[in-house]
C-alpha positions as CSV (number, residue, x, y, z in Angstrom):
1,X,125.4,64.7,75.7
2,X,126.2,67.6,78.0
3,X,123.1,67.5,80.2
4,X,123.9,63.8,80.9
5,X,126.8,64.6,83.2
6,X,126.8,68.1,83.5
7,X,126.7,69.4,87.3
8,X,122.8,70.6,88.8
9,X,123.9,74.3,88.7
10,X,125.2,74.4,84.6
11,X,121.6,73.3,84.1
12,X,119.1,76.0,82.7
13,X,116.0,75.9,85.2
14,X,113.0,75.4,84.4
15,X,109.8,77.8,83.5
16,X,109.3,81.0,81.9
17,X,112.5,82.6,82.6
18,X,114.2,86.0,80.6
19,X,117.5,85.9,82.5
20,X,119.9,82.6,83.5
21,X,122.4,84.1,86.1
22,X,124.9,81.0,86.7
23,X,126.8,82.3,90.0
24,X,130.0,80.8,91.6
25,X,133.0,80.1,92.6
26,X,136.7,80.6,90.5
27,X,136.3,77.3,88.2
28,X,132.8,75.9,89.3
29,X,132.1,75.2,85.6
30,X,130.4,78.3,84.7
31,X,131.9,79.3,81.2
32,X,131.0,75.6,80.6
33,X,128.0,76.5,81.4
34,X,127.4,79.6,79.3
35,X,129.3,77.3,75.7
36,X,126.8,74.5,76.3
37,X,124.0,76.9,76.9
38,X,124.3,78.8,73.3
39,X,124.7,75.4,71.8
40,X,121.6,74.4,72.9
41,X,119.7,77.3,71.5
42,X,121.6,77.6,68.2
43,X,121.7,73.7,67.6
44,X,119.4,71.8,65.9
45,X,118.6,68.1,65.3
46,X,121.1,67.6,63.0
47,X,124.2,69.8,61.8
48,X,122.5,71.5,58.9
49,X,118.9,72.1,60.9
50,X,117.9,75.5,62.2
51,X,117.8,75.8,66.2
52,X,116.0,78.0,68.6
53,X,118.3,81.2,68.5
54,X,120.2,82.5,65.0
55,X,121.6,85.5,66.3
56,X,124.0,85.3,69.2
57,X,125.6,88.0,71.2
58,X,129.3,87.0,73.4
59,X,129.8,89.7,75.7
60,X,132.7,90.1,78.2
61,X,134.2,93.2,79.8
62,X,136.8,93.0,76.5
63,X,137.2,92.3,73.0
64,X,140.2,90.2,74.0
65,X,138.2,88.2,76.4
66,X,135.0,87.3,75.1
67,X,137.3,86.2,72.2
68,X,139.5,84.0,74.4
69,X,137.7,83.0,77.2
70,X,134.1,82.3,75.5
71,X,135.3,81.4,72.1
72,X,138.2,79.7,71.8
73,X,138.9,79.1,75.8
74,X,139.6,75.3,77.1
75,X,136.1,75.5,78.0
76,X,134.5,78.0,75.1
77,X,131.9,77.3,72.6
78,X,135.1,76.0,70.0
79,X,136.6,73.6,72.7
80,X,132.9,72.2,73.4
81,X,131.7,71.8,69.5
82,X,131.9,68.1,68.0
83,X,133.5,68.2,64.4
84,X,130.6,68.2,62.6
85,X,128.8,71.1,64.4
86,X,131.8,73.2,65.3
87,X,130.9,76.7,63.5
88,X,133.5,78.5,61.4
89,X,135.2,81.9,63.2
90,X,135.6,84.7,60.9
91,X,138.2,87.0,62.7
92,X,137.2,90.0,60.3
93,X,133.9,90.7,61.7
94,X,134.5,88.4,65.2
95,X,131.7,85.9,64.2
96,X,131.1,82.4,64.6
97,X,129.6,81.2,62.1
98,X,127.5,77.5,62.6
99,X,126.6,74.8,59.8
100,X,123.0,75.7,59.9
101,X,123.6,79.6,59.1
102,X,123.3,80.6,63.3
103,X,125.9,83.4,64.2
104,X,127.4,84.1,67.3
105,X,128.7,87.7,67.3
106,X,131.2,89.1,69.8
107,X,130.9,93.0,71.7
108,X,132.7,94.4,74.5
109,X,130.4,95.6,77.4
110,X,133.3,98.7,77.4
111,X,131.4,100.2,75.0
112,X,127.9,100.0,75.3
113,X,126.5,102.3,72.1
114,X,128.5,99.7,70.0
115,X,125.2,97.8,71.2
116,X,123.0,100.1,69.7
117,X,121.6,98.6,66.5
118,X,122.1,94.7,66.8
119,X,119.3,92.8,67.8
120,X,119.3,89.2,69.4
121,X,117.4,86.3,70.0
122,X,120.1,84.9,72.5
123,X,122.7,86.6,74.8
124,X,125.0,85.2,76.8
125,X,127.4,87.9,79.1
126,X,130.1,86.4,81.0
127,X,131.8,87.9,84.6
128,X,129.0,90.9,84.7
129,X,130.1,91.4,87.9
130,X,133.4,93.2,86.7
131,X,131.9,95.1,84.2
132,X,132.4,98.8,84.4
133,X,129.9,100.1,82.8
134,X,127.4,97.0,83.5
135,X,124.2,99.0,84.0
136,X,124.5,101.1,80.9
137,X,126.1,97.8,78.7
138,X,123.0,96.1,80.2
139,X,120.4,98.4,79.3
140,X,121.5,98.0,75.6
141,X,121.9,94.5,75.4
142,X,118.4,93.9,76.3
143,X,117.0,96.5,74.1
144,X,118.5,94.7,71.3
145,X,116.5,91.2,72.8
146,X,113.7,91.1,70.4
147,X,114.1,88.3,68.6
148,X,112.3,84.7,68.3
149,X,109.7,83.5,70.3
150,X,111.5,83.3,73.4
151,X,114.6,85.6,73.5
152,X,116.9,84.7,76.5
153,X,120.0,85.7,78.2
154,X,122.6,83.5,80.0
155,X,124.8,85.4,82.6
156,X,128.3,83.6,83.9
157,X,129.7,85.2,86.5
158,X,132.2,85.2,89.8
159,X,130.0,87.9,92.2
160,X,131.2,90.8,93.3
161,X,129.0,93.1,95.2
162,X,127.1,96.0,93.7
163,X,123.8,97.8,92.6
164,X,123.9,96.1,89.2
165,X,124.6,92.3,89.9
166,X,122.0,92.8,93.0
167,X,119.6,94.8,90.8
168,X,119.5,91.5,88.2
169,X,119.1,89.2,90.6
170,X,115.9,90.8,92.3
171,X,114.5,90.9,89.0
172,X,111.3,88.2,88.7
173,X,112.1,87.6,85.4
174,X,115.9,86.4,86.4
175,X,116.3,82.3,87.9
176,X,119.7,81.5,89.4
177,X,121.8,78.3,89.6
178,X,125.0,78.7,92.3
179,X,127.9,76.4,92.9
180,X,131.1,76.7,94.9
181,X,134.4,75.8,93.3
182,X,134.7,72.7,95.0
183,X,131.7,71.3,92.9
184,X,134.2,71.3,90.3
185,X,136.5,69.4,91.8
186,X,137.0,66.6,89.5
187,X,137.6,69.1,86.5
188,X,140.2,71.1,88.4
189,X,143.7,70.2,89.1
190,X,144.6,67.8,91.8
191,X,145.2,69.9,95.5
192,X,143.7,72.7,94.2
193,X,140.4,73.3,96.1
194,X,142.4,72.2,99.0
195,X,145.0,75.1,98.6
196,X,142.9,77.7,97.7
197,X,140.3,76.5,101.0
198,X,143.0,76.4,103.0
199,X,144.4,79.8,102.2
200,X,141.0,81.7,102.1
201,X,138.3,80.1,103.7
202,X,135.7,82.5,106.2
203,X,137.5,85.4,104.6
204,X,135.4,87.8,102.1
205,X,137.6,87.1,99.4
206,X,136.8,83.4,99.8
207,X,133.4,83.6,100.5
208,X,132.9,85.5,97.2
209,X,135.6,83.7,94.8
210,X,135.5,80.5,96.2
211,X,132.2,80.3,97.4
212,X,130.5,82.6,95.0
213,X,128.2,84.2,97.1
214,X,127.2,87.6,96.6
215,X,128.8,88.9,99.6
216,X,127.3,92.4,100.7
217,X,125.8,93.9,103.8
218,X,122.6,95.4,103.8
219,X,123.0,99.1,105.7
220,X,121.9,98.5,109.4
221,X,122.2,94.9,109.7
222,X,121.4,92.6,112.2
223,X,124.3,90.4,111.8
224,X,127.0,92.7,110.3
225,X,130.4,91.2,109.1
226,X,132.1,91.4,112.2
227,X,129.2,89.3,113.9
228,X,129.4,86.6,111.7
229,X,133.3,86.3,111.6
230,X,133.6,86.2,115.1
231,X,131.3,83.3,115.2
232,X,132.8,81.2,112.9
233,X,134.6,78.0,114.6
234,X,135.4,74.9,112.8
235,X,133.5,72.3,114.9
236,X,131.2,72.1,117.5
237,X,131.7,70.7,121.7
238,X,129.2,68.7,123.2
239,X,125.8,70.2,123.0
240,X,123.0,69.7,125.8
241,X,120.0,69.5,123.4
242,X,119.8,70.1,119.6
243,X,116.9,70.9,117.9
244,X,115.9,71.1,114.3
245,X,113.7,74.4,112.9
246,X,112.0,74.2,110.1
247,X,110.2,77.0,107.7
248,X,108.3,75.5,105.4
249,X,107.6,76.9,102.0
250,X,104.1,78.0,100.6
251,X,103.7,76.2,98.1
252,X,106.1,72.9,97.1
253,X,107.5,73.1,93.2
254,X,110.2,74.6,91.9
255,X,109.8,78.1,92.1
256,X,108.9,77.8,95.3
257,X,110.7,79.5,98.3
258,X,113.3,77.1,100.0
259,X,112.5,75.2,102.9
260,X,114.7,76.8,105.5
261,X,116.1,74.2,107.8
262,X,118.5,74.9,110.4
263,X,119.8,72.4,113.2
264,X,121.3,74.2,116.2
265,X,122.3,73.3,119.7
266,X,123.1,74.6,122.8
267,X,125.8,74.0,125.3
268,X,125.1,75.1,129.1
269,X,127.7,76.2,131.2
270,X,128.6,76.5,134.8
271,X,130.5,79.9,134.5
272,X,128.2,81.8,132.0
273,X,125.0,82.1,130.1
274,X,124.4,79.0,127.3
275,X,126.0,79.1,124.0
276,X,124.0,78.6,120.6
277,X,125.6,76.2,118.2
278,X,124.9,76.3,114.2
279,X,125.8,72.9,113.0
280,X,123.8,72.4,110.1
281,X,122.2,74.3,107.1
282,X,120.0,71.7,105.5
283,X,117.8,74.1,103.3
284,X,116.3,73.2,100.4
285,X,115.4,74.7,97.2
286,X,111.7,74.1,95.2
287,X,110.9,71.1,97.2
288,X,107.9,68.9,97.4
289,X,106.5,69.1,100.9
290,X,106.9,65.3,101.2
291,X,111.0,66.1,100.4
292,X,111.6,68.7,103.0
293,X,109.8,66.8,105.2
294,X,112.5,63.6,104.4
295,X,115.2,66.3,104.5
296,X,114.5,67.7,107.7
297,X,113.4,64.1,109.8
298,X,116.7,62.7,108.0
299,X,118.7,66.0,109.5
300,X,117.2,65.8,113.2
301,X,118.4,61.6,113.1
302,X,122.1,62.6,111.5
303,X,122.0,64.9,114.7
304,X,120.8,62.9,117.3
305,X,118.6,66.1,117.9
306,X,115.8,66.6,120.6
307,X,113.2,68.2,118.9
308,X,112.1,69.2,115.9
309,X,110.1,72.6,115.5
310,X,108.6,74.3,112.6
311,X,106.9,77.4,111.7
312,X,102.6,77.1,111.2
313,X,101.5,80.1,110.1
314,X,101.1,78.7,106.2
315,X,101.0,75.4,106.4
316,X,99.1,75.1,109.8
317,X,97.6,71.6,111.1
318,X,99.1,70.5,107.2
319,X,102.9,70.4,108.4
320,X,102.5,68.2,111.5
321,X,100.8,66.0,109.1
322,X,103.3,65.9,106.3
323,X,106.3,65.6,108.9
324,X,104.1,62.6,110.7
325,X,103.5,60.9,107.2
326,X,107.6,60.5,107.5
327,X,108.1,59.8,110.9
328,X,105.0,59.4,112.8
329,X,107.1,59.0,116.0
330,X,108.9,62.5,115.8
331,X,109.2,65.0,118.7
332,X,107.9,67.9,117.2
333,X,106.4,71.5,118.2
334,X,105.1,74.3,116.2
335,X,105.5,77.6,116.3
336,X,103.7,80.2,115.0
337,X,104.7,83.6,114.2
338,X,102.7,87.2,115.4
339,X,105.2,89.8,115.0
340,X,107.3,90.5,112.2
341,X,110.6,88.8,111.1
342,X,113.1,91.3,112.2
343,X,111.3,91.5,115.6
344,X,112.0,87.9,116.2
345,X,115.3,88.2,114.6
346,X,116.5,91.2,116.8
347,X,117.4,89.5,120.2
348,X,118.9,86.6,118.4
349,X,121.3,89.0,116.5
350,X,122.0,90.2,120.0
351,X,123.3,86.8,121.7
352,X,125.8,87.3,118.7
353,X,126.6,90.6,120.2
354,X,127.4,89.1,123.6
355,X,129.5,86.3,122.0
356,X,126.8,84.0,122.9
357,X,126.9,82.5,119.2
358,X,128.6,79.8,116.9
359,X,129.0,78.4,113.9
360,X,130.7,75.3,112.5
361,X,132.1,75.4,108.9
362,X,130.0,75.5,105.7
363,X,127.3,78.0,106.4
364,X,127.7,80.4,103.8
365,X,124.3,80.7,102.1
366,X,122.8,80.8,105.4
367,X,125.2,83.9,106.6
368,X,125.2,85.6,103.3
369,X,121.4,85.8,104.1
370,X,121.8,86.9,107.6
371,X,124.2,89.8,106.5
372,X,120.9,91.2,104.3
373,X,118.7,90.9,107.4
374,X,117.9,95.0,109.1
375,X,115.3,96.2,111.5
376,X,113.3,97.3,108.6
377,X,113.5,93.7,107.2
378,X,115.2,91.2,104.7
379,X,116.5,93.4,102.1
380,X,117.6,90.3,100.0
381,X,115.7,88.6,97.3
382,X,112.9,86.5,98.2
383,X,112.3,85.0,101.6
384,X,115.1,84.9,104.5
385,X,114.1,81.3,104.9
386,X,117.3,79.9,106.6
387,X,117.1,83.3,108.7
388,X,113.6,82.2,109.8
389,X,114.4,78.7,110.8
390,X,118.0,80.0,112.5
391,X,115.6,82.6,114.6
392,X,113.0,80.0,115.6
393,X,115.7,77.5,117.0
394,X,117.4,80.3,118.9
395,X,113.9,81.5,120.7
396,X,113.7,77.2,121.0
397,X,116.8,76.8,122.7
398,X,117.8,79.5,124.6
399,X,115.3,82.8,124.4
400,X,111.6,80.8,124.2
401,X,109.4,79.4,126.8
402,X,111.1,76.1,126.3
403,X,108.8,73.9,129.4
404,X,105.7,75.3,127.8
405,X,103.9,72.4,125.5
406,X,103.8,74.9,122.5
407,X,105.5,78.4,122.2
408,X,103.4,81.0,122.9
409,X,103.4,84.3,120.5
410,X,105.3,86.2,123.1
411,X,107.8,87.8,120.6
């Protein structure tokens, strides 16, 4: 049974969803993913028993590729079939054919009007993100979605940046799962993830094949590439104090907003203006508010921090309370926000700009957000919730009233 010890990210999520995008790195598991996925829909109880989806559509950049990657790959749809519900593959018309009369049909996205015509009630498109003609292969694909109750699409793909990938993933109707390659890592050949870490991590090619992270900069941002490689260290000194910033979500299920948690530090010194220190990311995704609560008390005693400080302007009296339920003995402050994200964010992008900035290893999804973050605001999907947390413990630590009981809305 696949979902038994499959990873979190080859999961489908939850809810009324119309697009799966499963994002990451070179051999996360995400052709796993997609084989298990159209099993699932085009499965029934038993071998002969109708599933969810009868008509199927494999689509890959090629031919030659949905037919040996997603078909008959080590990890296709043949490779992941027991015996007795493996479906028969009849080259002719480049169909698979399952016991139960489900077929599984499969296109090129290089020629988009051969999608004219067929109609689905399950897709599943693999490495999008190198398709040429993605938008226009796209557009047809999801004309032909009409069938069933619930017609779905499952996208596997390495990112690469660009209108189309960006486009899907803004789209309300789209949920994501993400994983770096090293998720993988007991499916993939001994030394490997080591190698290719040791060869490409903090560059953009690893940050978007290892890492799979969507890596694009939003025109006139606050942290531009150059920013964030310079701050990029490997571990932090000493620090003076540490803090942890915390911005809660809305609401707490799991299509919430994360719960941005950031623990940062600073480190004073006698010949120069203090340094800020990122030395944690310990965001979470769709979490109760008793969970982030955990995860953020359980980050501030893994750090030894100072303080912990979170943003009010939602949750208001509510967070203390939550945070106290966990820890009743916790240093804490609030914050509250009265100008806009980027004009909080602006004079912490500049400490970067004076070299007054670092980060240890392993902040990816935190810097990938940063990169989409502009004067005219977060130009990413969603909420900038790491971003928020970062900002608030950089006005803690080094640009915020720090002796004053509470912070005062002076930025």
């Amino acid at each position: 049974m696949f979902d038994f010890w499959a990873l979190p990210h080859q999961l489908p999520p939850a809810g009324d969803w119309r697009t799966w995008v499963v994002m990451g790195g070179r051999g996360a598991g995400k052709t796993r993913a997609g084989a298990e996925w159209v099993r699932a829909m085009v499965e029934g109880a038993r071998p002969a028993s109708p599933g969810r989806a009868r008509r199927v559509a494999l689509v890959a950049q090629t031919i030659d590729q949905a037919r040996e990657v997603m078909v008959f790959g080590d990890s296709g749809i043949m490779a992941c079939c027991p015996p007795d519900r493996r479906p028969s593959w009849l080259a002719g018309r480049g169909v698979l054919r399952w016991p139960n009369g489900a077929e599984a049909t499969i296109f090129s996205a290089h020629d988009p009007e051969a999608l004219r015509g067929p109609q689905f009630d399950a897709i599943w498109a693999d490495e999008v993100a190198k398709w040429r003609l993605a938008q226009e292969a796209w557009d047809m694909l999801m004309m032909g979605l009409r069938l069933g109750d619930s017609p779905r699409a499952c996208v596997t793909t390495t990112p690469r940046g660009g209108a189309f990938l960006r486009g899907l993933l803004a789209q309300d109707s789209t949920v994501m799962t993400h994983a770096p390659t090293r998720a993988n890592r007991a499916n993939l050949a001994p030394g490997f993830v080591e190698a290719v870490e040791e060869r490409y991590a903090g560059t953009h090619l690893g940050r978007q094949e290892i890492e799979g992270l969507l890596v694009e900069e939003a025109e006139g941002s606050l942290w531009p590439d150059r920013l964030i490689q310079l701050a990029r260290t490997q571990i932090a000194p000493a620090l003076d104090r540490i803090v942890v910033a915390v911005d809660p979500p809305v609401t707490g299920h799991a299509g919430s907003d994360a719960c941005g948690i950031i623990v940062a530090g600073v480190q004073r010194r006698a010949d120069g203006p203090p340094h800020f220190w990122v030395i944690e990311d310990a965001t979470v995704q769709g979490a109760s508010p008793n969970t982030w609560a955990k995860a953020a008390i359980a980050a501030f005693h893994r750090h030894g921090a100072d303080r912990l400080v979170a943003e009010v302007n939602q949750g208001g009296a509510l967070v203390e309370s939550v945070l106290r339920q966990v820890d009743p003995n916790i240093p804490y402050r609030a914050v509250r926000a009265t100008t806009g994200k980027a004009a909080r964010a602006e004079p912490v992008s500049a400490l970067y700009e004076q070299g007054r900035a670092s980060h240890v290893a392993g902040l990816d999804l935190l810097e990938a957000q940063m990169a989409l973050m502009t004067l005219q605001g977060f130009k990413g999907r969603g909420s900038p919730d790491r971003v928020d947390a970062l900002v608030w413990a950089a006005h803690e630590l080094i640009l915020g009233p720090v002796a004053q009981p509470k912070i005062r809305s002076l930025f």
